[in-house]
N, CA and C of each residue as an Amber inpcrd file, in Angstrom:
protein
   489
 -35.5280000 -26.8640000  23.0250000 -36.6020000 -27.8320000  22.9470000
 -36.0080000 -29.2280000  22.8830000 -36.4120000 -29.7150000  23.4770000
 -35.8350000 -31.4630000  23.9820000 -36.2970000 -31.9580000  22.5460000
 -35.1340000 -33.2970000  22.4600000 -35.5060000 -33.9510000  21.1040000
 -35.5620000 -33.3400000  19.4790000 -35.6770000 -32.0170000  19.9560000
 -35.7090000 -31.0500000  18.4300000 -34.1540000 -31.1630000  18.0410000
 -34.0310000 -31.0970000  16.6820000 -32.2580000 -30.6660000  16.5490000
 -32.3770000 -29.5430000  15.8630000 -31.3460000 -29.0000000  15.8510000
 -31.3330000 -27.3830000  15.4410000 -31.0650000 -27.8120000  13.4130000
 -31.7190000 -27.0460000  12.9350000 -30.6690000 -27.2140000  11.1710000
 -29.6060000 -26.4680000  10.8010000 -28.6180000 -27.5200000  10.4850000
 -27.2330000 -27.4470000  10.3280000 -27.5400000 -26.6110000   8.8690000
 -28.1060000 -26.5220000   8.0860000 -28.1350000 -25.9910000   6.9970000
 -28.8170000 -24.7620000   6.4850000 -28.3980000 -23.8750000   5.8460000
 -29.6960000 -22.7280000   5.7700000 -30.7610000 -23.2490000   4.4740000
 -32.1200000 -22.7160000   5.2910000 -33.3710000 -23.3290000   3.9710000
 -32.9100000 -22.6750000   2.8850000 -33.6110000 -23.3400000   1.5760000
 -33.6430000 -22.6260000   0.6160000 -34.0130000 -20.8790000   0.5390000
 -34.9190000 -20.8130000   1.0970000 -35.1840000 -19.4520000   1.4330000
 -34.1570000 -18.3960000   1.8910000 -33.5430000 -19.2690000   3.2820000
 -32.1480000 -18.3660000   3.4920000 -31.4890000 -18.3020000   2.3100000
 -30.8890000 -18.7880000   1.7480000 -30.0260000 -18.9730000   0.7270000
 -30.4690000 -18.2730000  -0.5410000 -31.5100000 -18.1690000  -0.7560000
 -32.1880000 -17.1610000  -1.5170000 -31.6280000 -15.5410000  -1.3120000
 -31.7210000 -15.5900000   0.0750000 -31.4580000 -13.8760000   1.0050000
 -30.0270000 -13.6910000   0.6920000 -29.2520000 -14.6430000   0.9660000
 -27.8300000 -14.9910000   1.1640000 -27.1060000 -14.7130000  -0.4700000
 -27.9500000 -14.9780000  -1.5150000 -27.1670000 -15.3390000  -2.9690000
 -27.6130000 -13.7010000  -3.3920000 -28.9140000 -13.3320000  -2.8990000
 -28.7910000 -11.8770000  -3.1180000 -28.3030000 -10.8860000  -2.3380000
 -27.8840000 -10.9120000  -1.7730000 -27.0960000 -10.1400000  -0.6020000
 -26.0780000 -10.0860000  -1.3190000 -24.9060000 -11.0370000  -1.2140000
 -23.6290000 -11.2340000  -1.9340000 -23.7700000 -10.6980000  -3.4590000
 -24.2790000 -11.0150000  -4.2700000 -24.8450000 -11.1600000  -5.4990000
 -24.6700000  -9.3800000  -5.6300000 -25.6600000  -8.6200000  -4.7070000
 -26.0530000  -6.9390000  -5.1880000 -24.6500000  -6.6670000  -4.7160000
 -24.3980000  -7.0610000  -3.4270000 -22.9140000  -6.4050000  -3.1480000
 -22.0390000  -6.2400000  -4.1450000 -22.2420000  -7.3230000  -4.4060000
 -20.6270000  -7.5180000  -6.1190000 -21.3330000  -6.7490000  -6.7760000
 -22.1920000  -6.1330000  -7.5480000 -22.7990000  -5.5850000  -8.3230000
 -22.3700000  -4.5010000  -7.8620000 -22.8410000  -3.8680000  -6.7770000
 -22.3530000  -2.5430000  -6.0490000 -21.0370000  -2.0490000  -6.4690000
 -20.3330000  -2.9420000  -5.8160000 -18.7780000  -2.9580000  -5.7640000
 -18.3260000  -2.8140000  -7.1970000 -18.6600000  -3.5250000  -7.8300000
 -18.1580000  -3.3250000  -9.5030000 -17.9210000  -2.5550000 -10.1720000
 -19.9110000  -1.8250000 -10.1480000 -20.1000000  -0.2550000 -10.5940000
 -18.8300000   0.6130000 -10.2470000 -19.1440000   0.8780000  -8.4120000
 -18.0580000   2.1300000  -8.3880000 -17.0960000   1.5540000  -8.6620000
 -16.4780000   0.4860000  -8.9090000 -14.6410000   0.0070000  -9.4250000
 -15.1470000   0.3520000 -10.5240000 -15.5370000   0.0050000 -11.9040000
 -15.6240000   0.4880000 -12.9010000 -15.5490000   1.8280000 -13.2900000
 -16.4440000   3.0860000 -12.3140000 -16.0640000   4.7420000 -12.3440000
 -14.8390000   4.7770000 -12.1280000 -14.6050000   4.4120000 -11.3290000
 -13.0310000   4.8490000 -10.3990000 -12.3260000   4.7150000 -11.6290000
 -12.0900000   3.5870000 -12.1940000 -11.1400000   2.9950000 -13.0370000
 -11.1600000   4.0110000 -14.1880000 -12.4730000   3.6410000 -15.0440000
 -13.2530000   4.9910000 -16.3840000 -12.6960000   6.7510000 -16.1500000
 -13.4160000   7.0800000 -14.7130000 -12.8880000   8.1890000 -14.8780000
 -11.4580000   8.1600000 -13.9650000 -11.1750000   7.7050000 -13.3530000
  -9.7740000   8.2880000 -12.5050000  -9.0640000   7.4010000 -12.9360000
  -9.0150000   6.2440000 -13.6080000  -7.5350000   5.2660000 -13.7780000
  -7.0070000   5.2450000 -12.1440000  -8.2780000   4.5240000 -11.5260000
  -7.5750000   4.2480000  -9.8470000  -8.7080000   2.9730000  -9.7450000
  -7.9620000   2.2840000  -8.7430000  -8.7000000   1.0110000  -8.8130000
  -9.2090000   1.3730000  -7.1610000 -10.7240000   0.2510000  -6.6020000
 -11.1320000   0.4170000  -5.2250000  -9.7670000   0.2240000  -4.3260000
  -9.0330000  -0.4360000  -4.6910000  -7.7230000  -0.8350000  -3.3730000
  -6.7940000   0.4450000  -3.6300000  -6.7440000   1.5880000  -4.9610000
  -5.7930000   2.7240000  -5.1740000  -6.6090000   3.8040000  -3.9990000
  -8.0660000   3.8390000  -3.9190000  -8.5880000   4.9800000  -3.4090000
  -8.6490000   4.2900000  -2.1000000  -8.9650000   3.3210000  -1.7830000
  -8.9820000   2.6530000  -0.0590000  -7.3940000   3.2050000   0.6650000
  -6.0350000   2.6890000  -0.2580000  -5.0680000   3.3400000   0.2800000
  -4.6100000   4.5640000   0.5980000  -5.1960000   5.5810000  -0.4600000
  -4.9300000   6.6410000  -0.4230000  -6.3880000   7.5300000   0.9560000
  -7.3730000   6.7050000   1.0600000  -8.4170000   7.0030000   1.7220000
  -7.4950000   7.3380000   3.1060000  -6.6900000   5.6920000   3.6670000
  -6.3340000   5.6020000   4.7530000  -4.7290000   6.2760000   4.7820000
  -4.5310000   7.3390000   4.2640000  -3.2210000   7.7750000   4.0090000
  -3.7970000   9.5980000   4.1630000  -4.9120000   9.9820000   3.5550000
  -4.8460000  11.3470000   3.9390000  -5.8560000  11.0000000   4.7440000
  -5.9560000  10.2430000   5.6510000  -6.9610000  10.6400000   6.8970000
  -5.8950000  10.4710000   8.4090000  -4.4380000  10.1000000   7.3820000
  -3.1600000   9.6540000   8.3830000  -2.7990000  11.0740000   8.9950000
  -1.9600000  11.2830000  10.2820000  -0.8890000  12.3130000  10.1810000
   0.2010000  12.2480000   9.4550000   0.1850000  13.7190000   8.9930000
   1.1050000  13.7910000   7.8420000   1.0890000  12.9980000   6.7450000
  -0.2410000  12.8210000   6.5750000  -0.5600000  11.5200000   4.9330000
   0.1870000  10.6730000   5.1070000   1.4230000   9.9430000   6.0200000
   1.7850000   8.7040000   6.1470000   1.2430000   7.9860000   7.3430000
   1.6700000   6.7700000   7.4440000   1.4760000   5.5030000   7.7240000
   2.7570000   4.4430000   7.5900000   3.0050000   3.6170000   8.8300000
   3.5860000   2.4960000   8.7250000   2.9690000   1.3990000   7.7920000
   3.5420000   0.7640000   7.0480000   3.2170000  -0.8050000   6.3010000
   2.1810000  -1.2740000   7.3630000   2.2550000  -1.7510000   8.2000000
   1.5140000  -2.9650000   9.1740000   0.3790000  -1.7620000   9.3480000
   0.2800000  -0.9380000  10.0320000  -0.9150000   0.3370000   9.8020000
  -2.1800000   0.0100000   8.8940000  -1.0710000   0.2100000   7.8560000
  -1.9530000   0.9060000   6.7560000  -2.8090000  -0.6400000   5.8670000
  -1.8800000  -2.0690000   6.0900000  -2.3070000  -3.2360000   5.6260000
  -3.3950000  -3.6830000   7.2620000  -3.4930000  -3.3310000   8.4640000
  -4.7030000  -3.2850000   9.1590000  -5.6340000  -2.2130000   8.7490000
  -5.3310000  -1.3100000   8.3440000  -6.5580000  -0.4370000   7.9400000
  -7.4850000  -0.8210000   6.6720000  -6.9040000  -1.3900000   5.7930000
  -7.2040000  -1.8040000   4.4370000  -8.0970000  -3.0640000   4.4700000
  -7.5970000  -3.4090000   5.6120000  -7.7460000  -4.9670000   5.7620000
  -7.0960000  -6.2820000   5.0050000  -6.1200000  -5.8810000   4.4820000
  -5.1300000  -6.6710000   3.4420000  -3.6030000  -7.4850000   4.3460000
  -3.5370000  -8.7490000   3.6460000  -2.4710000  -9.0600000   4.3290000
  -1.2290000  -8.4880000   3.8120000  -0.0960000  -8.2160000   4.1290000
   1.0730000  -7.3660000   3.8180000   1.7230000  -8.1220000   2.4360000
   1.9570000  -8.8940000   1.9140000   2.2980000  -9.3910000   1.2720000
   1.3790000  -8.7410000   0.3490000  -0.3590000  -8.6500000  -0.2480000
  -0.8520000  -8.1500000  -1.2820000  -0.9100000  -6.4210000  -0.9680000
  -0.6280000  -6.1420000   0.4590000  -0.0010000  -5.0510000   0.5540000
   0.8800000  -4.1770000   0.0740000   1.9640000  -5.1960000  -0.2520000
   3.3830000  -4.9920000  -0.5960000   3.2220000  -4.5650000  -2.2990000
   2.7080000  -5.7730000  -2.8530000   2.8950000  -5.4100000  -4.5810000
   2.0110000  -4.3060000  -5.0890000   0.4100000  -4.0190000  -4.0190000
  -0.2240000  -3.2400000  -4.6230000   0.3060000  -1.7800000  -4.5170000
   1.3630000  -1.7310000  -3.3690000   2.0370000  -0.1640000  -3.0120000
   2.7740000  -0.4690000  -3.9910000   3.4770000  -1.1880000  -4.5190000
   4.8230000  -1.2950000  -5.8980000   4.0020000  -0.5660000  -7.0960000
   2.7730000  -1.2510000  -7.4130000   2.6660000  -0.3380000  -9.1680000
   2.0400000   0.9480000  -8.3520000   1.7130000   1.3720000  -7.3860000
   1.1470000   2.4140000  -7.1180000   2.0720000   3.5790000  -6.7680000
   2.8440000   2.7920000  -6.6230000   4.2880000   3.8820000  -6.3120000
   4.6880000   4.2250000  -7.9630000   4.7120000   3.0770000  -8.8670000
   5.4030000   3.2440000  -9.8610000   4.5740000   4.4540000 -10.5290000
   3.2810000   4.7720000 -10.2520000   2.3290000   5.7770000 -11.1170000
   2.6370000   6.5780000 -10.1220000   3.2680000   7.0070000  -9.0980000
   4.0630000   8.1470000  -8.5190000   2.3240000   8.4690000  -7.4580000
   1.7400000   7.7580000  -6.9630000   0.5340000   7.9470000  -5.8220000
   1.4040000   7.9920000  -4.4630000   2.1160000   7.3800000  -4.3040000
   2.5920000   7.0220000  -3.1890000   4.2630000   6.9200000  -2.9610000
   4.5930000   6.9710000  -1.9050000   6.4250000   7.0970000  -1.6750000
   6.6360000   5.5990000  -0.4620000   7.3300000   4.8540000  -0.2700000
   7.8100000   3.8120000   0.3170000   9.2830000   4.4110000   1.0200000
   9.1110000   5.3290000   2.2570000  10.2270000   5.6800000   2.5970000
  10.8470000   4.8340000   4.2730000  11.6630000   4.9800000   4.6320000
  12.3980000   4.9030000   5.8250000  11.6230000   5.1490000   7.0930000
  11.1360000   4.0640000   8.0670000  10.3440000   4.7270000   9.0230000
  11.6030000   5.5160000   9.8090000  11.2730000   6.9390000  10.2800000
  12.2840000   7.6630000  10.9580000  12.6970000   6.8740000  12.5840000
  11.1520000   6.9350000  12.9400000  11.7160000   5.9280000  14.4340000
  11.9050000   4.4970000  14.7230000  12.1850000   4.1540000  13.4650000
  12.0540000   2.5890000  13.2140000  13.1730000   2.3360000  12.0820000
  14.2640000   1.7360000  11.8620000  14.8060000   1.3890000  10.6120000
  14.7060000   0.0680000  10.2420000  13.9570000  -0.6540000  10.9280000
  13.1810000  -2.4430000  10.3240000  11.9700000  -1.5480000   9.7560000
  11.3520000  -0.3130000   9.9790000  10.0360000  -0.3670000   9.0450000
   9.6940000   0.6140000   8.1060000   8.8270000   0.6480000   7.8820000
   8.7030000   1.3350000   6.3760000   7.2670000   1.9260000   6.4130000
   7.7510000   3.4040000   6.0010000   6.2420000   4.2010000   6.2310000
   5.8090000   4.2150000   4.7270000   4.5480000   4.0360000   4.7460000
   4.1370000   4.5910000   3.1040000   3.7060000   6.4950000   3.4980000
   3.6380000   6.9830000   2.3160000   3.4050000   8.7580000   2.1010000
   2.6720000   8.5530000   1.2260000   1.6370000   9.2070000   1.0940000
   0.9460000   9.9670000  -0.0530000   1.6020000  11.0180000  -0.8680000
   1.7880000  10.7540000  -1.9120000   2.9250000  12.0190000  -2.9370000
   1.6690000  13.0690000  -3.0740000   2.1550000  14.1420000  -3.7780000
   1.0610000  15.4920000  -3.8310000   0.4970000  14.9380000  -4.9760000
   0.9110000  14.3470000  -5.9710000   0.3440000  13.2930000  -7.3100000
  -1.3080000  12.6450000  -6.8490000  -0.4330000  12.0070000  -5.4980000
  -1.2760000  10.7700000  -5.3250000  -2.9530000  11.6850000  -4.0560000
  -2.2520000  12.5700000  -3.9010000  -3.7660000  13.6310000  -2.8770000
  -4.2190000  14.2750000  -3.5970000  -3.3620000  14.8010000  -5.4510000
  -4.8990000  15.3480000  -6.0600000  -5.5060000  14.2960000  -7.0780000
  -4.7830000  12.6400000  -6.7830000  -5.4300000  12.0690000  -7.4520000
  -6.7050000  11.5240000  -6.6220000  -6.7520000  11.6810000  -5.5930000
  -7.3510000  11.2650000  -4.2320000  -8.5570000  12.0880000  -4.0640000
  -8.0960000  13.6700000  -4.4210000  -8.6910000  14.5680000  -4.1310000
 -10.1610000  14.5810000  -5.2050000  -9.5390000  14.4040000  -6.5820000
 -10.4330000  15.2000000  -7.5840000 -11.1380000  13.9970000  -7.9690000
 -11.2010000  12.1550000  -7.5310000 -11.8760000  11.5050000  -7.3700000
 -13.0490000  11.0980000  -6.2770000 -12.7640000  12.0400000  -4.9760000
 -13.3440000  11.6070000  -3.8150000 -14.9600000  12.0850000  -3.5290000
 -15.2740000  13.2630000  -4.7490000 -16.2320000  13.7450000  -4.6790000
 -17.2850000  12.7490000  -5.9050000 -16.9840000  12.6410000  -6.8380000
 -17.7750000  11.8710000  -7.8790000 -17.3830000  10.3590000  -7.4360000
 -17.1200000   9.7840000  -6.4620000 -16.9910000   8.6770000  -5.6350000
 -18.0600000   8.7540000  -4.6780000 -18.1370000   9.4540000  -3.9180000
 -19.0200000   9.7070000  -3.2130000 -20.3830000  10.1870000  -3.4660000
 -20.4900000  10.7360000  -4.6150000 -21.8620000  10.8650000  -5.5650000
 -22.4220000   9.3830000  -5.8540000 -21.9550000   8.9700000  -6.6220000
 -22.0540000   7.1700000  -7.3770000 -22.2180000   6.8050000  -6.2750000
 -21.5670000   6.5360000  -4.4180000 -22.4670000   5.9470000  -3.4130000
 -23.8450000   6.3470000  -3.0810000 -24.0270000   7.4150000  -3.2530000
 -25.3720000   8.1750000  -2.9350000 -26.2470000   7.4020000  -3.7800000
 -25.7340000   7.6930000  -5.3800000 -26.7800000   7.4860000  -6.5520000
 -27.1780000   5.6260000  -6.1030000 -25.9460000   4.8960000  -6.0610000
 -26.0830000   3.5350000  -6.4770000 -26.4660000   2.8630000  -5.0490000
 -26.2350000   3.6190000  -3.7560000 -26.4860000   2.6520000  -2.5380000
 -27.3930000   3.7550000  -1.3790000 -27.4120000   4.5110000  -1.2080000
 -28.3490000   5.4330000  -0.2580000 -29.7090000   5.6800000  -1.1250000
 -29.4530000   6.6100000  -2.2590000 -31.3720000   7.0120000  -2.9240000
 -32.1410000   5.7960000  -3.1310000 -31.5610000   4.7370000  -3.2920000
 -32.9480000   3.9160000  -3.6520000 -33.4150000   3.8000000  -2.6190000
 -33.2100000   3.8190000  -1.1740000 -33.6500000   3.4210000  -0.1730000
 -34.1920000   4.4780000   0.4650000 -35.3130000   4.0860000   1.2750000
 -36.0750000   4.8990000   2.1440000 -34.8520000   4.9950000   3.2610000
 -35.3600000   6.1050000   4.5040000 -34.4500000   5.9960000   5.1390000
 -34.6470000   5.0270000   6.3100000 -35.8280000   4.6960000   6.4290000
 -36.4450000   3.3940000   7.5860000 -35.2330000   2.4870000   6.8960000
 -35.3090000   2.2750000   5.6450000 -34.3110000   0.7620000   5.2560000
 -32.9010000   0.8720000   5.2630000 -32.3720000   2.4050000   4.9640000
 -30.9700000   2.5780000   4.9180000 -30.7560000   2.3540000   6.8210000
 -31.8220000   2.6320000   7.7210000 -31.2240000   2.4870000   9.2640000
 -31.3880000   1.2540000   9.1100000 -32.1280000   0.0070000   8.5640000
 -32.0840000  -0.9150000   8.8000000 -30.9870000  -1.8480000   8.4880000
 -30.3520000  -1.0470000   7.1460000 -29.2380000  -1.9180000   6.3680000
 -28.2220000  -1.2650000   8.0050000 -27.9270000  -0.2180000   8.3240000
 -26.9390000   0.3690000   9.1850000 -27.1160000  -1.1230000  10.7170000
 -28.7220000  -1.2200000  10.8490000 -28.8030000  -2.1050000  12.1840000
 -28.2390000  -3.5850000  11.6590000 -28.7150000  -4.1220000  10.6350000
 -28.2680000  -5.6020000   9.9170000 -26.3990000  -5.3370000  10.1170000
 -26.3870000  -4.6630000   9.0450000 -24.4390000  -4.8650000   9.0270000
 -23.7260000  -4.7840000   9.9830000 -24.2060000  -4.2140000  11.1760000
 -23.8540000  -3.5200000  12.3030000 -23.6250000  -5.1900000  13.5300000
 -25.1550000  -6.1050000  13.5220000 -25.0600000  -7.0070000  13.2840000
 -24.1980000  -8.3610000  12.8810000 -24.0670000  -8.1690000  11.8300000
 -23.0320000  -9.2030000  11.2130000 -21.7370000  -8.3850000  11.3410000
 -21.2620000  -7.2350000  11.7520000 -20.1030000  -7.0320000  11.7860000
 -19.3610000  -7.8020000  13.2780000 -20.6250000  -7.4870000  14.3880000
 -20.2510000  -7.7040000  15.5910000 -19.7090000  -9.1940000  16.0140000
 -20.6620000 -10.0700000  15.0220000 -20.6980000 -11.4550000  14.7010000
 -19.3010000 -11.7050000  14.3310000 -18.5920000 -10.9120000  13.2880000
 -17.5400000 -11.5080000  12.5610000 -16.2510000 -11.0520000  14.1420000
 -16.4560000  -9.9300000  14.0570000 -15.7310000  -9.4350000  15.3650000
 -15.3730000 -10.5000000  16.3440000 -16.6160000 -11.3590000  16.5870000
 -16.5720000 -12.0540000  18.1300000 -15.6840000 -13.5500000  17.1820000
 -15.7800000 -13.5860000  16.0320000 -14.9750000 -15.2490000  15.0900000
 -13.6430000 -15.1370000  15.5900000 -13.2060000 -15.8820000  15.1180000
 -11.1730000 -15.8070000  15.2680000 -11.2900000 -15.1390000  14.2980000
 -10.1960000 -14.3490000  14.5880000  -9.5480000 -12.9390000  13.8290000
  -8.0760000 -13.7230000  13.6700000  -7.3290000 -13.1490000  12.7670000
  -6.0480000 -13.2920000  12.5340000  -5.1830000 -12.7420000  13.4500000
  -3.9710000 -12.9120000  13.5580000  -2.6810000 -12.5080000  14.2320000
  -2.4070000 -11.0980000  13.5780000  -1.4620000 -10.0250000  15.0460000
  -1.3770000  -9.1130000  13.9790000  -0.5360000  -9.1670000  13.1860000
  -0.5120000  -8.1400000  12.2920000   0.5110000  -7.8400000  11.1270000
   1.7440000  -7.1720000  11.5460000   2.8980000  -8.0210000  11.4770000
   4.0990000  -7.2850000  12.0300000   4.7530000  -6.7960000  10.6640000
   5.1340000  -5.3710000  11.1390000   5.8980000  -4.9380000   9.8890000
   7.8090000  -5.3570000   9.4370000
């Protein structure tokens, strides 16, 4: 429309949508970090790693892998595999076809710590983010995020992660 200018700003209203959106998310997110923590002594970034480690072949993964899967840059990569290794979850060994890189392993420690959390993890999503919702709204949350994922997709993305 000629002469119209677009608003650079979101209305109050957006911002309303926007502070609760973010707002329940953290709430979300908290809860299950709080179970995880209460009952398993594992934090969301202990079960995300170990998530993307037994869904690996052979439960390992290269460093650069496993910090694109996580979505973490290698550096908070690096220290969170250090105490996680130190509670014996995980092994930091020798990549075999690579000697610049470094595979992480899942220890047998760290898959029945993986294991005997993944089910009452997955309950607490049901309880705290699927039942309240009809299922018209859970496809709708699936069409929205789906949405803003594609959005973030098409932004500048970072460089990759070299190991």
């Amino acid at each position: 429309m000629k002469g119209q200018r677009r608003r650079v700003y979101p209305t109050a209203e957006e911002l309303r949508i926007w502070r609760d959106f973010t707002e329940t998310a953290q709430a979300l997110r908290g809860e299950l970090a709080a179970r995880l923590q209460k009952e398993f002594s594992l934090s969301p970034g202990d079960y995300a790693v170990m998530l993307a480690l037994s869904e690996a072949d052979g439960t390992r993964l290269r460093s650069s892998e496993l910090a694109a899967l996580v979505g973490w840059e290698r550096s908070r990569l690096s220290h969170h595999l250090g105490r996680m290794e130190r509670r014996g979850l995980i092994l930091r060994v020798e990549c075999a076809t690579d000697s610049r890189g470094a595979e992480v392993v899942l220890t047998d420690q760290g898959a029945r710590a993986f294991r005997s959390a993944s089910l009452p993890h997955l309950q607490a999503i049901r309880e705290l983010f699927v039942d309240p919702l009809a299922p018209e709204q859970l496809a709708a949350v699936g069409a929205i995020v789906a949405k803003l994922r594609a959005g973030l997709d098409g932004a500048a993305s970072p460089g990759p992660v070299i190991d």
